[in-house]
C-alpha positions in Angstrom: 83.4 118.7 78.3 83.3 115.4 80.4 84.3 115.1 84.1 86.7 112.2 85.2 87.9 111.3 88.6 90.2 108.9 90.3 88.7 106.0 92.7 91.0 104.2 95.1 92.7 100.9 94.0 93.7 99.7 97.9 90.5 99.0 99.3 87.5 97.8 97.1 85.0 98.9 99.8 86.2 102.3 99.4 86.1 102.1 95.9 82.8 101.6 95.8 81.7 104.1 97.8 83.7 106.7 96.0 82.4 105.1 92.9 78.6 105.4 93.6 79.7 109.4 95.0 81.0 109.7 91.5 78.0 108.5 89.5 75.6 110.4 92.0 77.0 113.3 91.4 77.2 113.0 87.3 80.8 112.9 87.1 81.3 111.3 83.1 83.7 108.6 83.9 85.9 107.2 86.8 89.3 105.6 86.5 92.3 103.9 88.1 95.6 104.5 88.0 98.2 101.8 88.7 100.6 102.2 91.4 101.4 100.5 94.3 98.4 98.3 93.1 96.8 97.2 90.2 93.9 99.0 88.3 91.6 96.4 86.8 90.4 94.4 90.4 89.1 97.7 91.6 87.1 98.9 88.1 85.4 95.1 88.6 84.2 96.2 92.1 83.2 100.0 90.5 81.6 98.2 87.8 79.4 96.0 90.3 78.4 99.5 92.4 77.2 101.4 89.8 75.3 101.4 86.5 75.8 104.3 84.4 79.3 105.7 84.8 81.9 105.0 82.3 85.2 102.8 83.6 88.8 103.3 82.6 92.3 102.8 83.2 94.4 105.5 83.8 96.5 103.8 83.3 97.1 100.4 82.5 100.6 99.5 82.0 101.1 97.6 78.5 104.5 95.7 77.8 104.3 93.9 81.2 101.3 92.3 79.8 101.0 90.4 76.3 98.4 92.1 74.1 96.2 88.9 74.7 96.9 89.4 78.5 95.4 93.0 77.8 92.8 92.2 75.5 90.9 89.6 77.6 91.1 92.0 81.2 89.6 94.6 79.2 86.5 92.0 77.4 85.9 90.7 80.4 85.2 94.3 82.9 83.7 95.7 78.9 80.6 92.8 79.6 80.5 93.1 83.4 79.8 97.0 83.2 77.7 96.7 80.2 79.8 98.2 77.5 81.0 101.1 79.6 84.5 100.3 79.8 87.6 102.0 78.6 91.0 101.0 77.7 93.7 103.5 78.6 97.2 102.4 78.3 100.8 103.4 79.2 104.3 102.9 78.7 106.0 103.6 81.7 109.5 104.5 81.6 112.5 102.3 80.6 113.6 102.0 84.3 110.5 100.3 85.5 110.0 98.1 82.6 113.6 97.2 82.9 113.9 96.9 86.5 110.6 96.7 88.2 108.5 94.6 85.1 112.0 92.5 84.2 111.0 92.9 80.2 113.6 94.1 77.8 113.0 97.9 76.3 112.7 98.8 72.9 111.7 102.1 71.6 107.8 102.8 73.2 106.1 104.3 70.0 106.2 101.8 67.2 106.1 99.1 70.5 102.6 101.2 71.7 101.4 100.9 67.8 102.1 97.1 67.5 100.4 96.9 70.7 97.2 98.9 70.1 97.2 96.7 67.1 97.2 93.3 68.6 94.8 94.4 71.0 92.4 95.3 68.3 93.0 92.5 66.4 92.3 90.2 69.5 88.7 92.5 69.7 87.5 92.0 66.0 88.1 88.0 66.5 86.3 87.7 69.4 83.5 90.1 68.2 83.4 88.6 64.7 84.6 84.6 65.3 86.8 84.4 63.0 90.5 83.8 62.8 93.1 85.8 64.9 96.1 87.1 62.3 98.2 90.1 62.9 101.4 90.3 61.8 103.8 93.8 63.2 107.1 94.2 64.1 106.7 93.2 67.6 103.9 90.7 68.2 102.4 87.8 65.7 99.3 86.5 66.9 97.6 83.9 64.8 96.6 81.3 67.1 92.8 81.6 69.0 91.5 78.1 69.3 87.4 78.2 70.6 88.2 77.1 74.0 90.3 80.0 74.6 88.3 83.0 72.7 85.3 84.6 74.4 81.6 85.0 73.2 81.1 88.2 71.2 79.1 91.0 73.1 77.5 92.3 70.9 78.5 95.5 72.7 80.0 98.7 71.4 83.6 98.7 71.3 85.9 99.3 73.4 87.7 102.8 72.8 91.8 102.6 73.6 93.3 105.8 74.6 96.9 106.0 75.4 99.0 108.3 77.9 101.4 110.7 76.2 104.1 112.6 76.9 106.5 113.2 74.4 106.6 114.4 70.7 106.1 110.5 68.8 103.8 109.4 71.7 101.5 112.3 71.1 101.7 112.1 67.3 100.7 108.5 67.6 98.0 109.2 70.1 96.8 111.6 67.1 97.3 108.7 64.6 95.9 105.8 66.0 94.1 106.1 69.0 90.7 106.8 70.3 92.2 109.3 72.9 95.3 110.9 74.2 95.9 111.3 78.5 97.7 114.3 78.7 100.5 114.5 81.5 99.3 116.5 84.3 102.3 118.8 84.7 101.4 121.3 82.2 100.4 124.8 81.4 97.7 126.4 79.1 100.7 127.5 76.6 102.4 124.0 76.7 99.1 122.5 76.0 98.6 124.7 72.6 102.1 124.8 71.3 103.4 121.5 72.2 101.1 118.9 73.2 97.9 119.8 70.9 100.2 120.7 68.0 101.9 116.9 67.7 98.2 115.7 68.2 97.1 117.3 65.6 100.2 116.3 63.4 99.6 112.9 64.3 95.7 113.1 63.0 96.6 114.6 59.9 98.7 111.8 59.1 96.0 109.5 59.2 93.4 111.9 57.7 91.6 112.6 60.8 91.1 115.9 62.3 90.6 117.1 65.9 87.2 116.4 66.2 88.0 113.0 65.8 90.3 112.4 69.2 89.4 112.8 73.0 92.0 114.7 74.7 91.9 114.1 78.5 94.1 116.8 80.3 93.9 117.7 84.0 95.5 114.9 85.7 95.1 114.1 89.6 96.9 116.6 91.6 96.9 119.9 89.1 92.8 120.5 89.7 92.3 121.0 93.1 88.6 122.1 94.6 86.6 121.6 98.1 83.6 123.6 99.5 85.0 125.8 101.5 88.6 127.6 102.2 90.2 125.0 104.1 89.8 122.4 101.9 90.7 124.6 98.9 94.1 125.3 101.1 94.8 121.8 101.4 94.8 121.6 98.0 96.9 123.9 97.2 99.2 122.3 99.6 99.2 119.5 97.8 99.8 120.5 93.9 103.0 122.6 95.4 104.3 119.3 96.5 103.1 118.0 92.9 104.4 120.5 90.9 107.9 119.8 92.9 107.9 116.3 92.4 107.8 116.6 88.5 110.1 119.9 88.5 112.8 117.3 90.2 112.6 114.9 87.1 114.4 115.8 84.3 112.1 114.0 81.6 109.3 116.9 82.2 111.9 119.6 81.7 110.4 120.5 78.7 107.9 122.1 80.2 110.0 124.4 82.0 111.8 125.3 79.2 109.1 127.0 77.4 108.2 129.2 80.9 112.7 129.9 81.0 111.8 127.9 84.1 114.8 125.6 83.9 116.3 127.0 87.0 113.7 125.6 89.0 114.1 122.4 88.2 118.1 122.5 88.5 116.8 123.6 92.0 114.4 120.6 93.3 116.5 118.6 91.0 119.0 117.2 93.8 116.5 116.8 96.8 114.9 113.2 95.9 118.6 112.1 95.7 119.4 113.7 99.1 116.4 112.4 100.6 115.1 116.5 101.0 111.6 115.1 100.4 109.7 118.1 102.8 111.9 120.5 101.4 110.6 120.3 97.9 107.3 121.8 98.2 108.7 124.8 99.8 111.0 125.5 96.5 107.6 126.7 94.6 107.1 130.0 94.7 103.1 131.0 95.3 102.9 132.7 92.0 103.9 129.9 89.7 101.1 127.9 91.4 98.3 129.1 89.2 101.0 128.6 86.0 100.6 124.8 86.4 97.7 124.0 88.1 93.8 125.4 88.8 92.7 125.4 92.4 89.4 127.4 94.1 86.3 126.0 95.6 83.4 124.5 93.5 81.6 127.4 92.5 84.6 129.0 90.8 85.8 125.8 89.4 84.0 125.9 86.2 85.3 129.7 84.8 88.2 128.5 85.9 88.6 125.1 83.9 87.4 126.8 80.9 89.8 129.5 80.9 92.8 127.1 81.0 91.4 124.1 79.1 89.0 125.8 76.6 89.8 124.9 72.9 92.3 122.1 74.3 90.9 119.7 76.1 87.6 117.8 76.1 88.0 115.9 79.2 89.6 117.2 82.8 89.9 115.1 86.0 88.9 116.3 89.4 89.6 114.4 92.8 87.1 114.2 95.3 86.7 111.8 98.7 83.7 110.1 100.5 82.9 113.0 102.7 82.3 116.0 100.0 79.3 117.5 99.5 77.5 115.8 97.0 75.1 118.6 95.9 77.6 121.4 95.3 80.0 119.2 93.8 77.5 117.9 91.2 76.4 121.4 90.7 80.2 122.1 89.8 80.7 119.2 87.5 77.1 120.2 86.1 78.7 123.6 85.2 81.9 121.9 83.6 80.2 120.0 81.5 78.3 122.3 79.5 81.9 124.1 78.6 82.3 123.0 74.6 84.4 120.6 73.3 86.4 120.1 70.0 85.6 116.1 70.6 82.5 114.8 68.7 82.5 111.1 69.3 83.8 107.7 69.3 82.3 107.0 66.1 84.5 108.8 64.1 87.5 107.9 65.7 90.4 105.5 64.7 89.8 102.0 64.8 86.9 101.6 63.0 88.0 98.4 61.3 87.5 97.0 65.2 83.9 95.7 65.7 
């Protein structure tokens, strides 16, 4: 199983230290997400600190930016970290892109498939000189004169994994990509009936099986760890208030329905509205905790992680900060990584037709 964990995007010094913690302590990969900032400025500083550890977005929003907008962000921090870079992509919801982004909406699945396929398309040009021609539903690219394409690599290439929520997202996750980000507010049982279950539909649609697709599960916020008590506590704290935020949203309901859970969210539901923002933690009951989320100190960590993830997920992400201690926490991710995976590689995965 690999180990992933999220650097900060506000202040590049920090991400650098948090990055070079990461890679010191053998953590697989580090990634942004993209928030209140953007996540490619602070993989370029990450990429500059380290030397081994993989990069990726988690995630990058797509239909803000044109495929060839996408493509060139992601060749560009591919060569500066050496071929260690990772394209994982988003939708957002139809609010934001509406509202926030200013773009028109349009149904994200066949949009997310177009997309992946531009953005390969743009990849095999580049890597192979020769002419740029992809034709879909929503994007024609067919012009990529030589002042405007970059130098192949000659690097491996760049796997795209996208974030997945619903039924036709995960199915095409399955289908088309090199890996699927689960949504962190989950359980064990949701992962195997629901989420895993439209994966795999998804793979056998393209003739691929399991073994062929990364599933990343674990998001920041449902692992929590520390060294001691105290920090295990805080914590805690903090996945109630998680685990509250998404019970308020109706969109992750379905989660709740599987557990008969529903009254929950009708519960939280009206505080965001209200401005009842420090109320909402208080609204999760202790033993439901444990249902959505894994949090004890390092040691336990491991067990722990493979009893909820084991047979379902081949990647988890863990948060840690500047101060932890390096050699227990590397000891844990150590002990994480030998759990088995159902993930083989990126070789067999889709997109092979990219260079």
């Amino acid at each position: 199983m690999r180990v992933l964990t999220q650097i900060p995007n506000h202040d590049l010094k920090a991400t650098q230290e948090v990055a070079r913690l990461a890679e010191q302590a053998g953590f697989d990969e580090i990634v942004t997400a993209e928030n209140a900032h953007g996540p490619f400025l602070p993989l370029a500083a990450a990429a500059l600190a380290t030397e081994k550890i993989q990069l990726a977005t988690a995630v990058a929003i797509a239909f803000p930016r044109s495929p060839t907008v996408m493509a060139q962000m992601a060749w560009d921090l591919h060569k500066a970290s050496n071929g260690r870079f990772r394209l994982g992509l988003g939708t957002q919801v139809k609010p934001h892109n509406e509202r926030r982004f200013g773009i028109p909406w349009s149904a994200p699945a066949p949009r997310m498939r177009d997309y992946i396929g531009a953005v390969r398309a743009l990849f095999h040009a580049w890597e192979t000189e020769t002419p740029l021609d992809y034709q879909s539903d929503t994007y024609t690219l067919n012009l990529m004169t030589p002042n405007f394409a970059p130098k192949p690599t000659g690097l491996p290439r760049i796997p795209i994994s996208v974030s997945a929520v619903g039924p036709a997202m995960l199915r095409l996750g399955g289908e088309v990509a090199d890996g699927v980000r689960l949504h962190p507010f989950s359980t064990r049982r949701y992962l195997g009936e629901v989420s895993i279950a439209r994966i795999e539909e998804g793979c056998a649609r393209a003739s691929r099986t399991r073994s062929d697709i990364e599933v990343i599960a674990g998001g920041y916020g449902f692992i929590g760890t520390g060294p001691n008590a105290e920090a295990v506590a805080r914590a805690r704290a903090y996945v109630r208030y998680r685990i509250a935020f998404y019970c308020s949203t109706r969109a992750y309901w379905d989660v709740l329905r599987l557990h008969d859970l529903v009254w929950l969210g009708e519960k939280v539901n009206p505080l965001p509205r209200e401005g009842r923002w420090n109320e909402m933690a208080e609204q999760i009951p202790d033993e439901l905790i444990d249902l959505f989320a894994t949090v004890t100190e390092y040691e336990a960590l491991p067990e722990a992680i493979e009893k909820r993830y084991d047979g379902y997920a081949d990647s988890v992400m863990l948060q840690i900060s500047a101060d932890d201690d390096v050699d227990r926490l590397a000891e844990c991710v150590a002990g994480i990584q030998r759990i088995p995976s159902a993930f083989q590689s990126l070789n067999n995965s889709s997109g092979r037709h990219n260079s």
